[in-house]
C-alpha angles and dihedrals in degrees: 000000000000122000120200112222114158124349105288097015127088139167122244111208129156138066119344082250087045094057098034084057100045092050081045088052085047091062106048079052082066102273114170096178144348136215122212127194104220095167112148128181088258128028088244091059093055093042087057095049085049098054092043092055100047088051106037099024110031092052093054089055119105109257 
């Protein structure tokens, strides 16, 4: 699911399949990056979303 909040920004929620194929149906719109907002409470917190992403959610992404 992709929520719509300012021109240019947008939220990704759903399933770790749901968000890699929304940010894979991004690039073939012509995508050339992404910026995602990873900030947690603790360092530790946002070091752990990090790494979750890059190994659940990244692989998933059409190359």
């Amino acid at each position: 699911m992709v929520e719509a909040r300012a021109k240019n920004s947008m939220i990704l929620a759903g399933t770790r399949r749901e968000i890699a194929d929304e940010i894979s149906r991004l690039g073939e719109r012509g995508l050339d990056f992404l910026i995602i907002n990873m900030q947690c409470a603790t360092l530790d917190a946002t070091l752990e979303r990090m790494a979750r992403f890059a190994d659940d959610v990244r692989p998933k992404v059409a190359a």
